[in-house]
C-alpha positions in Angstrom: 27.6 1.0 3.6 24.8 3.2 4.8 21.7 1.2 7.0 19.5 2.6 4.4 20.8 0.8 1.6 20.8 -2.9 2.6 17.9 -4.1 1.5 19.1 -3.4 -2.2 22.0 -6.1 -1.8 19.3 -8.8 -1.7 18.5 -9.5 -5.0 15.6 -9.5 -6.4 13.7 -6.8 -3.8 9.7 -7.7 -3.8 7.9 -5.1 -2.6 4.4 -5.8 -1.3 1.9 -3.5 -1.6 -1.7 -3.4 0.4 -4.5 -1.4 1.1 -5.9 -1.2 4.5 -8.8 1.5 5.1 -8.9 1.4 9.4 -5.8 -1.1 10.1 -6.9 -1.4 13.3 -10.2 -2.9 12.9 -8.8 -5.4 10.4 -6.0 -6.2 12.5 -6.5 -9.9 12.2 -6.4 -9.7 8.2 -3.0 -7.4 8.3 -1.5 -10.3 10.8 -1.9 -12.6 8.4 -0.5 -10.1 5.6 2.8 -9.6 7.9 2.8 -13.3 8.2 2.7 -13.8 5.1 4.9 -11.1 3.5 7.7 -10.6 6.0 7.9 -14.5 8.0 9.3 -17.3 6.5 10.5 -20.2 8.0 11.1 -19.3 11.3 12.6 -16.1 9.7 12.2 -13.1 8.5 12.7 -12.3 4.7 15.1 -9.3 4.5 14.5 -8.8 0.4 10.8 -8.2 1.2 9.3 -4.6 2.6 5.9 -4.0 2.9 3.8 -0.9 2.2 0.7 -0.4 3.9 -1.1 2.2 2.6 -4.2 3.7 4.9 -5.9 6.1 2.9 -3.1 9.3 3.9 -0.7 7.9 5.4 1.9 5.2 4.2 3.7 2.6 6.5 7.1 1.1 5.0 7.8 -2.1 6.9 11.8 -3.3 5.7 12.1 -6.7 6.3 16.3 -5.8 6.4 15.8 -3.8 9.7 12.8 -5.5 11.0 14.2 -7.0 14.7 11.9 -9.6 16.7 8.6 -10.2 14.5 8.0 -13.9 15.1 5.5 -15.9 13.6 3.1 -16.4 16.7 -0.5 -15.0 16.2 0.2 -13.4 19.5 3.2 -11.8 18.9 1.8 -10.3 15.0 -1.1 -8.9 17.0 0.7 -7.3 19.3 3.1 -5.6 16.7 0.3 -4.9 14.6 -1.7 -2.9 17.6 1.5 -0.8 18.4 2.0 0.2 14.4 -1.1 0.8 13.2 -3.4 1.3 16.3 -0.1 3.1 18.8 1.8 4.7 16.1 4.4 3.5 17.7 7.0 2.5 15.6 9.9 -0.5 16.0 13.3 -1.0 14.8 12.5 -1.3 10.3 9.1 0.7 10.9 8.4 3.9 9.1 5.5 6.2 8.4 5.1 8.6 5.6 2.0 10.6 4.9 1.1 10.4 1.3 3.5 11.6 -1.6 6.1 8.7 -1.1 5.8 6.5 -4.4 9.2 7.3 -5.1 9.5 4.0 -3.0 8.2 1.8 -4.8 10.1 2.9 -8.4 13.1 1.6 -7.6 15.3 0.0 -10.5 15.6 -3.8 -10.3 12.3 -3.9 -7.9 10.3 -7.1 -8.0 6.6 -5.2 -7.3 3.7 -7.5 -5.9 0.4 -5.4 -5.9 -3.0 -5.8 -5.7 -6.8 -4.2 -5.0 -7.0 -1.8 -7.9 -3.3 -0.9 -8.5 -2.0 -0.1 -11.6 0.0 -3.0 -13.1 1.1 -1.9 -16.8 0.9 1.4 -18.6 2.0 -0.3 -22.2 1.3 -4.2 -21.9 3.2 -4.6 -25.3 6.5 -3.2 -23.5 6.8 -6.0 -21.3 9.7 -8.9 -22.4 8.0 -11.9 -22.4 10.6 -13.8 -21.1 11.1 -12.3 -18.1 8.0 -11.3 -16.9 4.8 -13.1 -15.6 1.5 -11.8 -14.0 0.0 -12.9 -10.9 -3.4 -10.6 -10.2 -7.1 -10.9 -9.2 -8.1 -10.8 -13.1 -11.1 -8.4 -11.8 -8.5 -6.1 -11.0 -7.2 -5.9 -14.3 -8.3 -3.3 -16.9 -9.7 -5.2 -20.1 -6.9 -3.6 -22.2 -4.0 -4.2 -20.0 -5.6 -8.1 -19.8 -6.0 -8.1 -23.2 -2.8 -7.2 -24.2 -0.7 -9.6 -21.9 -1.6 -12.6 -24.9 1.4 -15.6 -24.0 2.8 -14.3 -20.7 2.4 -16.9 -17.7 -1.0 -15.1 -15.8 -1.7 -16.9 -12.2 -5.3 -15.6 -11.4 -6.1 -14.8 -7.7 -8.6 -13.8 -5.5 -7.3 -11.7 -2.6 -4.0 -10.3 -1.2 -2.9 -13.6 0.8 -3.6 -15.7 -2.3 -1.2 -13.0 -3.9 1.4 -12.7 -1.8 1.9 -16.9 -1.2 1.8 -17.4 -4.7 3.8 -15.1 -5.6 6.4 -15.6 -2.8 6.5 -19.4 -4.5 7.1 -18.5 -7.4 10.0 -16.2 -7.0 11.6 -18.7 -4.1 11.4 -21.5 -6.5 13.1 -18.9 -9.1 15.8 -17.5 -7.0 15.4 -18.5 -3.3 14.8 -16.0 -0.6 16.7 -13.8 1.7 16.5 -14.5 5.4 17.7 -13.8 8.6 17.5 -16.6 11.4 19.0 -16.2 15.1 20.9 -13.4 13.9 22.8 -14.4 9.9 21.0 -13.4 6.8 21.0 -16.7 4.7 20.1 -17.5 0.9 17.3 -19.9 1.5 16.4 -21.9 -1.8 13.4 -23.9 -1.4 14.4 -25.8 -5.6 17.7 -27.2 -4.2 15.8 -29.3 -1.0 
């Protein structure tokens, strides 16, 4: 199986998506973002990727190739300095310059997104019983809000709010994807 390709065995695929204007001088805001995207229990989650987007350029962080990220303020400070300060990038670091949404439109995707993003183009299209809203409701458009009437909404107020709730929600659904000391495990937080 190609190297490319392994994050798509881990079911579902979250994709996280922020929006960071000068990484560098918010470095201490994208730690915690990393932290809270890519780290789980002293692990990190190989279904998740991360897509930092600074204004023309795009950096793709797979948590499947990822090597060495720990969860030490330290250690995220350091790796965020040499990505998005160096542009130097790691093992499960790359950069694109704009033009690479083709990423994110992958079948089967779970998308987390925040800051302005688009969430719906036809609110009535979505199956109600497989879908469920977590957004900053001032992020919404009024229509797209309006026409989400009986799906579960969890309202928000910034990206880490976003990304922890929705990382709950989807573990308690169907666990989470992680590598520790070296194995990728299924980790379900329900069944503890």
């Amino acid at each position: 199986m190609e190297k490319d390709s392994m994050s798509r065995i881990y079911r579902p695929h979250r994709i996280v998506m922020v929006k960071q204007e000068d990484p560098c001088s918010s470095a201490a805001e994208l730690k915690n973002i990393i932290l809270y995207s890519l780290i789980i229990s002293h692990g990190i989650r190989v279904d998740t990727d991360l897509l930092v987007s600074t204004g023309n350029l795009l950096f793709l962080l797979k948590g499947s190739d990822l090597r060495h990220l720990h969860a030490q303020e330290e250690s995220i400070l350091g790796f965020v300095r040499t990505v998005f300060c160096k542009h130097s990038l790691p093992p499960g670091v790359r950069l694109f310059t704009t033009g690479a949404s083709h990423l994110l439109m992958e079948p089967g995707n779970v998308l987390l997104t925040s800051q302005g993003e688009r969430v719906v183009e036809n609110p009535q299209a979505i199956p109600l019983s497989k879908h469920f809203v977590i957004a900053n409701p001032r992020e919404l458009p009024g229509s797209v809000f309006n026409g989400l009437e009986g799906v579960v909404k969890l309202p928000v107020n910034n990206n880490l709010e976003l990304i922890i709730v929705a990382h709950y929600v989807l573990d308690r659904a169907y666990g989470a994807w992680v590598r520790r000391r070296g194995r990728i495990e299924h980790f379900n937080p329900a069944r503890l």
